[in-house]
N, C-alpha and C positions, 0 to 999 in steps of 0.2 A: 579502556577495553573497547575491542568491537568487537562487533555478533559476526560479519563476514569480511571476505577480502570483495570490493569488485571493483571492478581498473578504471573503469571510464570514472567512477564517482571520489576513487583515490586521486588520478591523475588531473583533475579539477576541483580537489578540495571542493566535496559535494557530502550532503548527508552526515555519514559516520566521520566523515575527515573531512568537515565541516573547521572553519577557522574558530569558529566558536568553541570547537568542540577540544580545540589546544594543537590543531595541526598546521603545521608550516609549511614552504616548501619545501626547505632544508630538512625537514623533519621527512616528508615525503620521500625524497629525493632517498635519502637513508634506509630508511624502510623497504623501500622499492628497491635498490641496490640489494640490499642481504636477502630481500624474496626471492631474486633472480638467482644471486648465489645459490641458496638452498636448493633452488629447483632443477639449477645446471646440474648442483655435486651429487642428485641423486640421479641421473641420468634418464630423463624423459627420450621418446621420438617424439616427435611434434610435426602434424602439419598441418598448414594450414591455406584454402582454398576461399577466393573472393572473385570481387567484380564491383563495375561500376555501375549503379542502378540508372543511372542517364541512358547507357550506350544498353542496357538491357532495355531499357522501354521501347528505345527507336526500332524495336524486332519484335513489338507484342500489339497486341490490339488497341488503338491510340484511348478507346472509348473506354478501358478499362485502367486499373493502377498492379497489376499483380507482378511486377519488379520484383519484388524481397521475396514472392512467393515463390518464384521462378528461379532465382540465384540459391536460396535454399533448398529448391530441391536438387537442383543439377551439381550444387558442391557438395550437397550428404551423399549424393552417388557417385561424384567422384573420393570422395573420401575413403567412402564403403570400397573401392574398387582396389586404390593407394595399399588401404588398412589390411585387405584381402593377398595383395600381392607380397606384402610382406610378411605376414603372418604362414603364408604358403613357401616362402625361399627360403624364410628363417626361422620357422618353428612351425615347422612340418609337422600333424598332429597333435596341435594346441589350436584351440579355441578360444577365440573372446567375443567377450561379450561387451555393445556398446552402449555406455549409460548416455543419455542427454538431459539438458537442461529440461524443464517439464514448462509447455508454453501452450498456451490455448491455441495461440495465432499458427504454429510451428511442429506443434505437435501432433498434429494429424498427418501434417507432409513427411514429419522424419518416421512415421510408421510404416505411412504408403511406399514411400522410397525403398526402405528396408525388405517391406515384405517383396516387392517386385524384384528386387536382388535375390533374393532368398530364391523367389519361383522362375528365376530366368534359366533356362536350360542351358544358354549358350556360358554360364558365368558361373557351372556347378564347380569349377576348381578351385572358385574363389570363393564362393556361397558357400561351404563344404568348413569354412577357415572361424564361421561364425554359430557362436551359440543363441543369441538372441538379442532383443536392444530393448532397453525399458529405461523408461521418464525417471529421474529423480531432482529432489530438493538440494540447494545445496545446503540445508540441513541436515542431510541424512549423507551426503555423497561429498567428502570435502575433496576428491581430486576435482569437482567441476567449477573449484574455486582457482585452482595454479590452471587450468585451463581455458577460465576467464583472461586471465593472465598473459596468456599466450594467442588466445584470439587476439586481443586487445594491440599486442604489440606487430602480432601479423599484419591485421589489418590498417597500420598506421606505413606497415610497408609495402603493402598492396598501395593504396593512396600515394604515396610517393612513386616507386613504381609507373603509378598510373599517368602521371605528371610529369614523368621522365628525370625523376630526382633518384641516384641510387645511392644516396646517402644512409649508411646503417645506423639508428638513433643508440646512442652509448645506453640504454636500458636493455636495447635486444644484444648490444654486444655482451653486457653482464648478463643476460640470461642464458647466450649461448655457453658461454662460459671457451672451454678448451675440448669439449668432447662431446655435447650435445648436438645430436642429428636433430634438424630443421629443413623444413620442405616446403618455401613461400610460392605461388603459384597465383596469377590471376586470368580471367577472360578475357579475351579481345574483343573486338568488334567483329573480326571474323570468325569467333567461334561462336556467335554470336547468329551470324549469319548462317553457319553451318548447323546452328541446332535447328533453325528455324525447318534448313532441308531435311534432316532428319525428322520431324515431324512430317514433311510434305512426303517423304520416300514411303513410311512407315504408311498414310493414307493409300496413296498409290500400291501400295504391296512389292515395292521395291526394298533391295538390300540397304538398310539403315545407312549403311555407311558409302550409299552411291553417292561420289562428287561430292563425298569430304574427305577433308585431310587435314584440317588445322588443329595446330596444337595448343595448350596453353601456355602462357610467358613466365614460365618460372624466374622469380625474383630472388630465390635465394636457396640453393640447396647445398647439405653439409651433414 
């Protein structure tokens, strides 16, 4: 038995699926296969937003590390934005609510981010889509375990992606399954360069969006 599912410590025989503890990779492998199963046949959307923490430093202040801090917040708001637009074209008058993982390090940015969504005027058609977002365990919240899951394999295609490998790992081909909507999507270096302007436009009291245009490299949509 184990008390959780989590990917990175499954897919390295770590911890609960420790060798010791009677897992293999064959065993893994197995396991892993019938999760994706389950997860494709009950039909998730999924998506998922990243970046490479290198090409985000060379655009922050060299004297600082706030990388992760920064990539976190600009993909919960693209997330927020994704989640917004769909909830708006296809279930007009339903609301959701967004649970996250509950992290000391992360959990004050996915509030801030939120709430700024929430009180943006230019974003009420999409802010309008949402009920609220609150921290949980994955004690208490088991979807944020099959969503482990889906990070996990996102971001192994973000990383290839990033390396100019578009090779799809037969884990995510079993999770798409035949009918599962997927939305892999990463950072450039010129979006990169472009958030930078958008913080410089925003000082200056110019239109956020003077002298950008770039978009993000979606890696897999379906």
């Amino acid at each position: 038995m184990i008390s959780r599912y989590h990917a990175t410590y499954c897919a390295n025989l770590k911890q609960e699926f420790a060798e010791a503890k009677g897992w293999t990779i064959p065993r893994q492998i197995r396991f892993s296969k019938r999760l994706c199963q389950i997860l494709a046949d009950n039909g998730p959307c999924a998506i998922v937003y990243g970046g490479s923490l290198t090409d985000a430093q060379k655009y922050l202040p060299p004297n600082q590390n706030p990388a992760k801090e920064f990539l976190y917040h600009v993909s919960t708001f693209m997330h927020l934005m994704l989640v917004g637009e769909i909830m708006r074209d296809q279930y007009p008058g339903d609301r959701v609510t967004v649970y996250y993982d509950r992290s000391k390090q992360f959990g004050s940015i996915a509030h801030e981010v939120f709430d700024s969504f929430m009180n943006d005027a230019s974003a009420t058609d999409l802010s309008r889509c949402f009920a609220k977002m609150i921290p949980m365990g994955w004690e208490d919240c088991i979807a944020l375990q099959p969503a482990d899951l889906i990070a996990y394999e996102g971001m192994k295609r973000v990383d290839g992606s990033l390396v100019g490998n578009d090779r799809i790992r037969k884990s995510l081909r079993a999770l798409l399954g035949n009918t599962m909507p997927l939305r892999i999507e990463h950072f450039t270096e010129q979006n990169f360069i472009d958030f930078m302007k958008i913080i410089e436009n925003k000082s200056k009291g110019n239109a956020l969006n003077e002298g950008v245009s770039s978009k993000l490299r979606i890696c897999h949509n379906r």
